[in-house]
PyMOL Python script that loads the backbone (N, CA, C, O; Angstrom):
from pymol import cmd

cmd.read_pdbstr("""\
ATOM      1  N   UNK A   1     123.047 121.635 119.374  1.00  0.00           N
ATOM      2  CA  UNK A   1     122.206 120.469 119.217  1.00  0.00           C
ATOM      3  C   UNK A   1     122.195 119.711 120.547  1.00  0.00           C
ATOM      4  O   UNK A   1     123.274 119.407 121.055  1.00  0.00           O
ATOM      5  N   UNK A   2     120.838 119.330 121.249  1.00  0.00           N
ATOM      6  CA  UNK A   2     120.733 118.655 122.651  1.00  0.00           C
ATOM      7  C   UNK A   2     121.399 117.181 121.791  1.00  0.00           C
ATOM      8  O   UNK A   2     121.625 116.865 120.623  1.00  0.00           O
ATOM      9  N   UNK A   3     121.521 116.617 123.019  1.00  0.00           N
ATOM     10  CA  UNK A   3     121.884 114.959 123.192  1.00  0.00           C
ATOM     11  C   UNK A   3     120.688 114.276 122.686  1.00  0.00           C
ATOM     12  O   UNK A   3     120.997 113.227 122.121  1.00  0.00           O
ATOM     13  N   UNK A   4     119.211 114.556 122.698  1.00  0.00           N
ATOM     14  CA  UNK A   4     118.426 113.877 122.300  1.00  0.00           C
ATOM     15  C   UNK A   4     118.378 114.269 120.487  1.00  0.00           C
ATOM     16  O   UNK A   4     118.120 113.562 119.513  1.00  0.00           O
ATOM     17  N   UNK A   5     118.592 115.088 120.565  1.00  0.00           N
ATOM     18  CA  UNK A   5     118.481 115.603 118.731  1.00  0.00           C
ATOM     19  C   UNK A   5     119.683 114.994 118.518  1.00  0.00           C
ATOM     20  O   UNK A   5     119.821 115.228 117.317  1.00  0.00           O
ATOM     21  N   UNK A   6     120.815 114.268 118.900  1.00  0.00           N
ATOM     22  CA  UNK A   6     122.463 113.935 118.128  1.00  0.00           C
ATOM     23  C   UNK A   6     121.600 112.515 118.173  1.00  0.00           C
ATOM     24  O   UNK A   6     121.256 112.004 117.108  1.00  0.00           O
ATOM     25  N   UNK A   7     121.247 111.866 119.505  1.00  0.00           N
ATOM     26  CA  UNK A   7     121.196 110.654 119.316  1.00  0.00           C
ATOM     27  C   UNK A   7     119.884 110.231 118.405  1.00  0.00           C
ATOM     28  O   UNK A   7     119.694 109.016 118.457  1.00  0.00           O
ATOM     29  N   UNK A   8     118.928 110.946 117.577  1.00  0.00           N
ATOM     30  CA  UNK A   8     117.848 111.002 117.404  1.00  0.00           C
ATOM     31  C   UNK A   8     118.654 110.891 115.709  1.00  0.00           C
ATOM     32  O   UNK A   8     118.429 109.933 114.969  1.00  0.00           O
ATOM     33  N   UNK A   9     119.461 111.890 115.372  1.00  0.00           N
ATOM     34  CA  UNK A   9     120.514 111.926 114.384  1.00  0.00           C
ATOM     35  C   UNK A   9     121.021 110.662 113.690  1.00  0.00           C
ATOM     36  O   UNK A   9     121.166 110.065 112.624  1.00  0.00           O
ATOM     37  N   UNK A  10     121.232 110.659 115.329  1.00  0.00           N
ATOM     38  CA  UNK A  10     122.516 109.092 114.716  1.00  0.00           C
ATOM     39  C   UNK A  10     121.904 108.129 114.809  1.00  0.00           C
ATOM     40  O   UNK A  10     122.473 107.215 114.212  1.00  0.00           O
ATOM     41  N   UNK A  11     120.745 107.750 115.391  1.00  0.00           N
ATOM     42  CA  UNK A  11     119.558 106.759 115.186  1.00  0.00           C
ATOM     43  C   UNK A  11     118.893 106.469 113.741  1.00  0.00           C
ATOM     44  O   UNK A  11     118.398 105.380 113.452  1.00  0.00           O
ATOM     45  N   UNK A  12     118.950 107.687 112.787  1.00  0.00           N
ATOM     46  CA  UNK A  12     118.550 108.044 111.829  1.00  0.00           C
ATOM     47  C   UNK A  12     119.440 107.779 110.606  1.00  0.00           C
ATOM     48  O   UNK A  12     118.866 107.552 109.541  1.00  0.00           O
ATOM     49  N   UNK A  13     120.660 107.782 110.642  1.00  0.00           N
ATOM     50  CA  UNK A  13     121.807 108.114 110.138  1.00  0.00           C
ATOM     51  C   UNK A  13     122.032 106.234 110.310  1.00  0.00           C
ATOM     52  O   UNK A  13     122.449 105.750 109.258  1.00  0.00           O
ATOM     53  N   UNK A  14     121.847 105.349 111.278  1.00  0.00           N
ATOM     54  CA  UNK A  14     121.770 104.121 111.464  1.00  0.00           C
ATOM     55  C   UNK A  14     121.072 103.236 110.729  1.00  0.00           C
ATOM     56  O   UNK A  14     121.471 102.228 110.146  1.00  0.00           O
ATOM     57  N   UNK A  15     119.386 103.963 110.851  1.00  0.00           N
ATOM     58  CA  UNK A  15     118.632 102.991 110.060  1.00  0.00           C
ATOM     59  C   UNK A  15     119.012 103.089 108.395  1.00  0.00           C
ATOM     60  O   UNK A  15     119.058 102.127 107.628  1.00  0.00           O
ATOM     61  N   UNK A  16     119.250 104.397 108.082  1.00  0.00           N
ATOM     62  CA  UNK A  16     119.539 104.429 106.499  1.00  0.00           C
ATOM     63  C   UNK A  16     120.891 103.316 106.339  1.00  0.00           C
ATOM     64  O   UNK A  16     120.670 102.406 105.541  1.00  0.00           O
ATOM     65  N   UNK A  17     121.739 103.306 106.756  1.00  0.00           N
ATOM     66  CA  UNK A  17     122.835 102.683 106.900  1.00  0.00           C
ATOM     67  C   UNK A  17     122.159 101.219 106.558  1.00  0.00           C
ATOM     68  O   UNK A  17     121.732 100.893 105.450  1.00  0.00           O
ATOM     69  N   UNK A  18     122.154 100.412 107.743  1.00  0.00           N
ATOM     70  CA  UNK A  18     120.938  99.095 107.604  1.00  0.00           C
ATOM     71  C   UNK A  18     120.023  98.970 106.505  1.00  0.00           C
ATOM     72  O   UNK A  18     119.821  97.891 105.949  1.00  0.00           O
ATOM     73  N   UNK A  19     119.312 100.340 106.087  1.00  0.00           N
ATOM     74  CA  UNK A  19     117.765  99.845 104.774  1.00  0.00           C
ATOM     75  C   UNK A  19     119.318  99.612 102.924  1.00  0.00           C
ATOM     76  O   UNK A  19     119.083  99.247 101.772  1.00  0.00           O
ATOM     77  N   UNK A  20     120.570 100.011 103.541  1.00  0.00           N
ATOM     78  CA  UNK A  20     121.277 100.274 102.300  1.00  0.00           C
ATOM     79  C   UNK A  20     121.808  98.647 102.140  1.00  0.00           C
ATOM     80  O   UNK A  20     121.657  97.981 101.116  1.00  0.00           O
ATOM     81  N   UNK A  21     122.532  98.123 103.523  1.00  0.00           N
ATOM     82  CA  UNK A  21     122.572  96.684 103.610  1.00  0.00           C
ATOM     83  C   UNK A  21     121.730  95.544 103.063  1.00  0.00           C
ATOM     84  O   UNK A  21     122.025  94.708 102.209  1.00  0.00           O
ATOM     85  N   UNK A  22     120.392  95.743 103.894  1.00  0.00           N
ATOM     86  CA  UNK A  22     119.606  95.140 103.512  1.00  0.00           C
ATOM     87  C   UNK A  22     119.114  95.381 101.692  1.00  0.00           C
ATOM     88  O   UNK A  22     118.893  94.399 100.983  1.00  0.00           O
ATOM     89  N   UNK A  23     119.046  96.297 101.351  1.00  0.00           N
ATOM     90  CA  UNK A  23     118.802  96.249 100.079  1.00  0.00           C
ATOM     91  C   UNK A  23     119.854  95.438  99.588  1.00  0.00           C
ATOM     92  O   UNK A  23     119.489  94.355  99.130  1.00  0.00           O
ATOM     93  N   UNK A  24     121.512  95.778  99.557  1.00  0.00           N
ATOM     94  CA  UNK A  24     122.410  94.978  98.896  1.00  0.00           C
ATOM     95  C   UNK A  24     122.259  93.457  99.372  1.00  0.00           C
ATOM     96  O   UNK A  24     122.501  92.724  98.412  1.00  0.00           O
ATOM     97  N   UNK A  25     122.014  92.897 100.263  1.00  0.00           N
ATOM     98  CA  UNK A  25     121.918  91.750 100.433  1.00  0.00           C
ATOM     99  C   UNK A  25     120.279  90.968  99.612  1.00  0.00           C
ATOM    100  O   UNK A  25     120.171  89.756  99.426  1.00  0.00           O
ATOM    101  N   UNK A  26     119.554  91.646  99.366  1.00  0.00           N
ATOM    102  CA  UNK A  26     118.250  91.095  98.605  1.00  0.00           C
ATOM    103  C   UNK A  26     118.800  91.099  97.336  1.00  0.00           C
ATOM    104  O   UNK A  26     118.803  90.145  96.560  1.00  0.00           O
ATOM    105  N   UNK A  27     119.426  92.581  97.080  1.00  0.00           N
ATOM    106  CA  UNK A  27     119.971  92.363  95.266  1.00  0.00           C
ATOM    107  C   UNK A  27     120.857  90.923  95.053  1.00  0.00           C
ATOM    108  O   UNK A  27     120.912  90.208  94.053  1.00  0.00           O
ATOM    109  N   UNK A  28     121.513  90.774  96.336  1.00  0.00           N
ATOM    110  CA  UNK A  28     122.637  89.361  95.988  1.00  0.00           C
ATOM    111  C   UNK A  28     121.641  88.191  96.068  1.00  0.00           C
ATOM    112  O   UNK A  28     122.076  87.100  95.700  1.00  0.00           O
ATOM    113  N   UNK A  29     120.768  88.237  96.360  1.00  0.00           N
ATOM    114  CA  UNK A  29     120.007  86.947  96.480  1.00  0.00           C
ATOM    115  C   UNK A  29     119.350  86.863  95.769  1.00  0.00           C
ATOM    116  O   UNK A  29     119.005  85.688  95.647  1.00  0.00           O
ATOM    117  N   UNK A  30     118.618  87.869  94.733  1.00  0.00           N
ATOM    118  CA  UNK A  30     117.916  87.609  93.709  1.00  0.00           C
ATOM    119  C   UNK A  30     118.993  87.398  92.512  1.00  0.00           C
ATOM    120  O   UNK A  30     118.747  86.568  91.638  1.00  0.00           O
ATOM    121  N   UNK A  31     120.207  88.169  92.483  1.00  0.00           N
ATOM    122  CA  UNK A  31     121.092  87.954  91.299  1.00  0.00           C
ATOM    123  C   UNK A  31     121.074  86.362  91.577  1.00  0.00           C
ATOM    124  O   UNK A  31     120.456  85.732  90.719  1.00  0.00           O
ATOM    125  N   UNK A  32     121.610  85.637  92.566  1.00  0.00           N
ATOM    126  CA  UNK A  32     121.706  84.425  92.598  1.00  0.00           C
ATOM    127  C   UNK A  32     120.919  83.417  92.462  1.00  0.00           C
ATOM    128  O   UNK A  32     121.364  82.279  92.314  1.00  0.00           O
ATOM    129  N   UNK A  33     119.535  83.716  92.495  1.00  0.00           N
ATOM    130  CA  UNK A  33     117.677  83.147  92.103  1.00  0.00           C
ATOM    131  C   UNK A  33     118.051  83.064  90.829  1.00  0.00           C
ATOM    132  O   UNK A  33     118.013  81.985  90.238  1.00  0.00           O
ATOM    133  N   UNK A  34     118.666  84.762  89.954  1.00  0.00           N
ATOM    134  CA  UNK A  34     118.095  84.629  88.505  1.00  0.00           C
ATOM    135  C   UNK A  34     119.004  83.349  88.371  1.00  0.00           C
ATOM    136  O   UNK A  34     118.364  82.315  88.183  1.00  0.00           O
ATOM    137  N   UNK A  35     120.402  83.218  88.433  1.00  0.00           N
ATOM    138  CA  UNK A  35     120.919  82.813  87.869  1.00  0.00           C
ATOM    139  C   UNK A  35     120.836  81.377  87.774  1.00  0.00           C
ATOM    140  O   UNK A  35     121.605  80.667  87.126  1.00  0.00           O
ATOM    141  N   UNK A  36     119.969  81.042  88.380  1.00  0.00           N
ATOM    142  CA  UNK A  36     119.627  79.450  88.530  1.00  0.00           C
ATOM    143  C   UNK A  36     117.678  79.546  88.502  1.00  0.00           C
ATOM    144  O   UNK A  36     116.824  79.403  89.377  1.00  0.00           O
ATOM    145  N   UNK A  37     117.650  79.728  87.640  1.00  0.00           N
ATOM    146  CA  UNK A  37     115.937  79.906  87.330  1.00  0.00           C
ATOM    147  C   UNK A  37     115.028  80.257  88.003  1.00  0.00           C
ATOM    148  O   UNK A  37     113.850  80.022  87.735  1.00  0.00           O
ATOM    149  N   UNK A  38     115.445  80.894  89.014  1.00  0.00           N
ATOM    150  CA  UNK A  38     114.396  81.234  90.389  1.00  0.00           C
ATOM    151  C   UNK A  38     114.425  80.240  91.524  1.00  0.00           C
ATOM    152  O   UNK A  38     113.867  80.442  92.602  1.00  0.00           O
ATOM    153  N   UNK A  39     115.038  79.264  91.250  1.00  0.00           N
ATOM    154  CA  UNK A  39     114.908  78.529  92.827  1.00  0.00           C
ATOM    155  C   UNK A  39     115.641  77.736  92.988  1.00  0.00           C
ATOM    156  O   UNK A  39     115.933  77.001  92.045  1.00  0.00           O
ATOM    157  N   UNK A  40     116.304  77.546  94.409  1.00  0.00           N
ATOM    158  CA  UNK A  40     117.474  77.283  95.129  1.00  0.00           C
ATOM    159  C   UNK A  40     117.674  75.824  94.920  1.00  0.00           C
ATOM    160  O   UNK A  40     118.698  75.200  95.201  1.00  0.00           O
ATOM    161  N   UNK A  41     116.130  75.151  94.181  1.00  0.00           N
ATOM    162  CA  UNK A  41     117.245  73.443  94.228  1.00  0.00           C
ATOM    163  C   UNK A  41     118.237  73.587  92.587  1.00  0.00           C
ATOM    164  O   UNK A  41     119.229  72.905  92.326  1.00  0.00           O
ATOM    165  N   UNK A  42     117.825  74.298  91.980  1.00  0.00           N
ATOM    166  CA  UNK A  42     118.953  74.517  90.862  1.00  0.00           C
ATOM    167  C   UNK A  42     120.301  74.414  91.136  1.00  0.00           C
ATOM    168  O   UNK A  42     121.166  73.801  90.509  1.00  0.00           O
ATOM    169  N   UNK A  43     120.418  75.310  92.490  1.00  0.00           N
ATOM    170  CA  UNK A  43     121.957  75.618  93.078  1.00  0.00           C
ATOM    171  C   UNK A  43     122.965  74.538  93.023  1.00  0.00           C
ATOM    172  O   UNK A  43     122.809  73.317  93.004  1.00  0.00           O
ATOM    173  N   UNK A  44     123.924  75.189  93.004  1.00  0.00           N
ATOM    174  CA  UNK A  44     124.819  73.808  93.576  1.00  0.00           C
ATOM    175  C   UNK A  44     125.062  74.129  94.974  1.00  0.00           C
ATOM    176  O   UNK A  44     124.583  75.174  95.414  1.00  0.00           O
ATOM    177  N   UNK A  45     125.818  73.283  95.812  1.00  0.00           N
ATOM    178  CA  UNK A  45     125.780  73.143  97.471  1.00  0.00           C
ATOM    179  C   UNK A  45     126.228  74.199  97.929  1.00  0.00           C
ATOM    180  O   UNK A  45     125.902  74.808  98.948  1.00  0.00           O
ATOM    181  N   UNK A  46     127.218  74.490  96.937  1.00  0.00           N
ATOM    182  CA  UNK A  46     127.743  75.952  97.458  1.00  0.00           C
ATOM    183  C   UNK A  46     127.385  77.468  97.040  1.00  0.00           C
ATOM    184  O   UNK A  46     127.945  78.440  97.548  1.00  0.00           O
ATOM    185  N   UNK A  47     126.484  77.542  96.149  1.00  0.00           N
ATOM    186  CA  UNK A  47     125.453  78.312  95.943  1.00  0.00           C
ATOM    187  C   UNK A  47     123.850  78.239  96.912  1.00  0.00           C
ATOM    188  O   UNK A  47     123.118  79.083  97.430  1.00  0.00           O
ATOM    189  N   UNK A  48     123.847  77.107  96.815  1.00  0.00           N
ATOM    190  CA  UNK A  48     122.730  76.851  97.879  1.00  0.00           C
ATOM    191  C   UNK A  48     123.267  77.736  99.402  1.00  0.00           C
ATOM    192  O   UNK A  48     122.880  78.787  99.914  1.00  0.00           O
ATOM    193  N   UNK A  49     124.392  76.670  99.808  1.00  0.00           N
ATOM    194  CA  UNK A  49     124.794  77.647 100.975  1.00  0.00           C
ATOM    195  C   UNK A  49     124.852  79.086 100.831  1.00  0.00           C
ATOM    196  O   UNK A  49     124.055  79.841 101.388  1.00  0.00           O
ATOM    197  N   UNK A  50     125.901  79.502 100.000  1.00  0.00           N
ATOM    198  CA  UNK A  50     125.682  80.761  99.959  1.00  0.00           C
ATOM    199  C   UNK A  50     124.245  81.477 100.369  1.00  0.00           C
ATOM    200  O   UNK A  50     124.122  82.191 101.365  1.00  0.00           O
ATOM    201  N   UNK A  51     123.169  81.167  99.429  1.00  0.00           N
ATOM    202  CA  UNK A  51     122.138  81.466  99.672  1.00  0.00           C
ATOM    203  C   UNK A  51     121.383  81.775 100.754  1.00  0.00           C
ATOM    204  O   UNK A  51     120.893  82.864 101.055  1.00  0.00           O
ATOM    205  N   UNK A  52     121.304  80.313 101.543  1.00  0.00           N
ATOM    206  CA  UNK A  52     121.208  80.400 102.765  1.00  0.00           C
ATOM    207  C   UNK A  52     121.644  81.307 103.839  1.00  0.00           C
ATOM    208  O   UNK A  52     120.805  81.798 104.594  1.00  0.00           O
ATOM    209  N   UNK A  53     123.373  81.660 104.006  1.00  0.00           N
ATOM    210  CA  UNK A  53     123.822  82.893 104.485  1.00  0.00           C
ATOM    211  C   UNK A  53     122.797  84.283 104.191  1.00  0.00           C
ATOM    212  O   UNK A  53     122.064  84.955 104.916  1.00  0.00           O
ATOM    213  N   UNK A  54     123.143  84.320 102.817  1.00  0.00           N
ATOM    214  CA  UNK A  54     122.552  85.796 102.783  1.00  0.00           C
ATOM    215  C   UNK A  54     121.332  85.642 103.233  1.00  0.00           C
ATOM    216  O   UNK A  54     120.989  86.628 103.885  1.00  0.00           O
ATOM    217  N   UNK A  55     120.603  84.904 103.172  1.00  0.00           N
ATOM    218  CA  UNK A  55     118.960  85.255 103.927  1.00  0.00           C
ATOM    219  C   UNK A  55     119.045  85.228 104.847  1.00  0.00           C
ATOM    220  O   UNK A  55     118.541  86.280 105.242  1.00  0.00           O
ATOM    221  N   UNK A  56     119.530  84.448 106.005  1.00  0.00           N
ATOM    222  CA  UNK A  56     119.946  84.978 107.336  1.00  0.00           C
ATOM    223  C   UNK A  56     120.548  86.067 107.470  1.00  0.00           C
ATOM    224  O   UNK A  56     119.956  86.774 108.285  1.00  0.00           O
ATOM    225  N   UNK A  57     121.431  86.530 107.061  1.00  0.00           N
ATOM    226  CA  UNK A  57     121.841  87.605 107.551  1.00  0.00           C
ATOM    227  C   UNK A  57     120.614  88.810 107.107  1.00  0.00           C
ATOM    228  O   UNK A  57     119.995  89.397 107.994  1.00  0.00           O
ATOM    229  N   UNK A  58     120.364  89.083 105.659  1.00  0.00           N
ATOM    230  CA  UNK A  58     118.910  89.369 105.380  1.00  0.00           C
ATOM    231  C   UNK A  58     117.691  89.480 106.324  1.00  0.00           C
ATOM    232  O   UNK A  58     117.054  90.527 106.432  1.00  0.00           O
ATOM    233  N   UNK A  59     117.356  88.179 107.101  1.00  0.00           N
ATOM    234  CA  UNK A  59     116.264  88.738 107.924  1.00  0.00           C
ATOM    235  C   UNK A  59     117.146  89.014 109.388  1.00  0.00           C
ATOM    236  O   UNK A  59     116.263  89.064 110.244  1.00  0.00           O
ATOM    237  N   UNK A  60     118.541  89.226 110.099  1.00  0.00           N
ATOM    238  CA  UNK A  60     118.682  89.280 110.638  1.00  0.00           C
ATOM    239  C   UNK A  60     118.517  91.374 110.408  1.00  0.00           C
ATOM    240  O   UNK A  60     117.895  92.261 110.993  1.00  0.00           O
ATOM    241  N   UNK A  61     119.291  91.317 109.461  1.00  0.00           N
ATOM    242  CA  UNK A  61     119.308  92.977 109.269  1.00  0.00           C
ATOM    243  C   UNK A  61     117.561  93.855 109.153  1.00  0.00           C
ATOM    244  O   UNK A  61     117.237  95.019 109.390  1.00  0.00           O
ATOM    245  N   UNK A  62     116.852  92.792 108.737  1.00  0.00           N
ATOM    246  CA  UNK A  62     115.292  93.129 108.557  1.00  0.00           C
ATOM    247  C   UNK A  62     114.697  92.978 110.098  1.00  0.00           C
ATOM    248  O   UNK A  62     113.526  93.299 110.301  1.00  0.00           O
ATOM    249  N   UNK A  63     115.364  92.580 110.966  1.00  0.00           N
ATOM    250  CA  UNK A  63     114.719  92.581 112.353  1.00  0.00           C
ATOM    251  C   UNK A  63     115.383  93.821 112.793  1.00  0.00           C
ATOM    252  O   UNK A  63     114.513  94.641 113.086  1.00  0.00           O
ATOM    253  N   UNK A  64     116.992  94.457 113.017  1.00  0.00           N
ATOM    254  CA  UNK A  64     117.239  95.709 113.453  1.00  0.00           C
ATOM    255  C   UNK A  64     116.374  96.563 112.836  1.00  0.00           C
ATOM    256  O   UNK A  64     115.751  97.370 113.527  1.00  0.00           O
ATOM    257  N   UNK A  65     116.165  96.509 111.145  1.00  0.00           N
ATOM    258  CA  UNK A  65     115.542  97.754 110.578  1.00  0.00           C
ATOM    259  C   UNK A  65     113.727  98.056 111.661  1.00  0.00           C
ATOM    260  O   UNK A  65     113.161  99.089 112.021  1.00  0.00           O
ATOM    261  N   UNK A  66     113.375  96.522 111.834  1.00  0.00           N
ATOM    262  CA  UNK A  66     112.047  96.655 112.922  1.00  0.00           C
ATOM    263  C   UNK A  66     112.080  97.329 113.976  1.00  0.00           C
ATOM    264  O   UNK A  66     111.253  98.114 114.440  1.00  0.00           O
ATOM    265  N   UNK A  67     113.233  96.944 114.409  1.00  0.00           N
ATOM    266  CA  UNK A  67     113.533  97.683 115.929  1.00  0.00           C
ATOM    267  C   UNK A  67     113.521  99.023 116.143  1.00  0.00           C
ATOM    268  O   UNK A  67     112.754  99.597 116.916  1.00  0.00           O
ATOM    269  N   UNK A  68     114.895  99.861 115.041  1.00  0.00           N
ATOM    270  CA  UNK A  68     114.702 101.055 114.447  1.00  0.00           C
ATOM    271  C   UNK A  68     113.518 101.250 114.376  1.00  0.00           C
ATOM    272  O   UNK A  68     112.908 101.598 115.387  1.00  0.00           O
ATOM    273  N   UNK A  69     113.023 101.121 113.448  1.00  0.00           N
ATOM    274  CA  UNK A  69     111.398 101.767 112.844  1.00  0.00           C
ATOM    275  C   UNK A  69     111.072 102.118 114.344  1.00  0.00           C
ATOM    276  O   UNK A  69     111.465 103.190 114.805  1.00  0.00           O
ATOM    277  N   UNK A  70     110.408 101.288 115.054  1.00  0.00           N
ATOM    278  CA  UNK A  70     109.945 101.253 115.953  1.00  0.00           C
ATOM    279  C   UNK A  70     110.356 102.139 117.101  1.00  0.00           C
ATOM    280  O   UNK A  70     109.647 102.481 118.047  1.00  0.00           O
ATOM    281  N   UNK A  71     111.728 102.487 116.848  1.00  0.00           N
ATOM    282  CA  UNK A  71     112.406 103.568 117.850  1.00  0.00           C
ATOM    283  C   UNK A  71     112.093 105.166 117.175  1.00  0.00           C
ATOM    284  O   UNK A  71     112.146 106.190 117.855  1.00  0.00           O
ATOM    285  N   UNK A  72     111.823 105.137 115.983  1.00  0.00           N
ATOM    286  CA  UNK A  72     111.780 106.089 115.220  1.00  0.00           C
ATOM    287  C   UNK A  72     110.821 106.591 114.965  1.00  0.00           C
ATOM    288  O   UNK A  72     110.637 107.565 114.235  1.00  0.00           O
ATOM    289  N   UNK A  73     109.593 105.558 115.940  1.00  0.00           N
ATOM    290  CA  UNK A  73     108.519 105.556 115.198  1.00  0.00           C
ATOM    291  C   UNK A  73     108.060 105.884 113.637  1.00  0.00           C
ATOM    292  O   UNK A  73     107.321 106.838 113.394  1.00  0.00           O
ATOM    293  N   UNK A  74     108.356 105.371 113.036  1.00  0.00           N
ATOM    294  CA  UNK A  74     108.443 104.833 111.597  1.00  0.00           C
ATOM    295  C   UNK A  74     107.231 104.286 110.948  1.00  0.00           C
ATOM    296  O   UNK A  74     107.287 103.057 110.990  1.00  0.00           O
ATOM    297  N   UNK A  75     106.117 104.728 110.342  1.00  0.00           N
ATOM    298  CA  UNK A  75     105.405 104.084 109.743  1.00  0.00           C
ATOM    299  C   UNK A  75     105.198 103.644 108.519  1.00  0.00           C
ATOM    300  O   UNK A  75     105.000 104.672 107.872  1.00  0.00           O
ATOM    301  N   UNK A  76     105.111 102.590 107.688  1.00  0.00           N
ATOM    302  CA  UNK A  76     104.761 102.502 106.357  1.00  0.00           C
ATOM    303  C   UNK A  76     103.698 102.760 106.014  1.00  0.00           C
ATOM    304  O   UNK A  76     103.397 102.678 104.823  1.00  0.00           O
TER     305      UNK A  76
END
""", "prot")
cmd.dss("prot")
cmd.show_as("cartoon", "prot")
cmd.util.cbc("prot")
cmd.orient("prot")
């Protein structure tokens, strides 16, 4: 296997990694929606926060998955 097919591999092997994150982090944020009727002023401060975290980190992981794509050329 050349160096471009390993790193092409492990580029690949990366983004799945990341789309598995990002999914678990949307499931935690909607479990935490249901549980307060769909929307965050329900929360309490520390559910709210919480919240807040995971969507940052959420679109932080949704900007690598862009990058990827884009290295992978990746289309939807």
């Amino acid at each position: 296997m050349s160096d471009n097919e390993r790193d092409a591999l492990h580029q690949v092997q990366k983004y799945r990694t990341i789309v598995l994150v990002y999914e678990a982090l949307d499931a935690e944020i909607d479990e935490l929606l249901t549980a307060h009727g769909g929307k965050a002023e329900f929360m309490s401060d520390a559910d709210r926060a919480r919240y807040v975290e995971l969507a940052r980190k959420r679109d932080e992981v949704l900007n690598e998955m862009r990058i990827l794509e884009q290295q992978l050329h990746i289309d939807e």
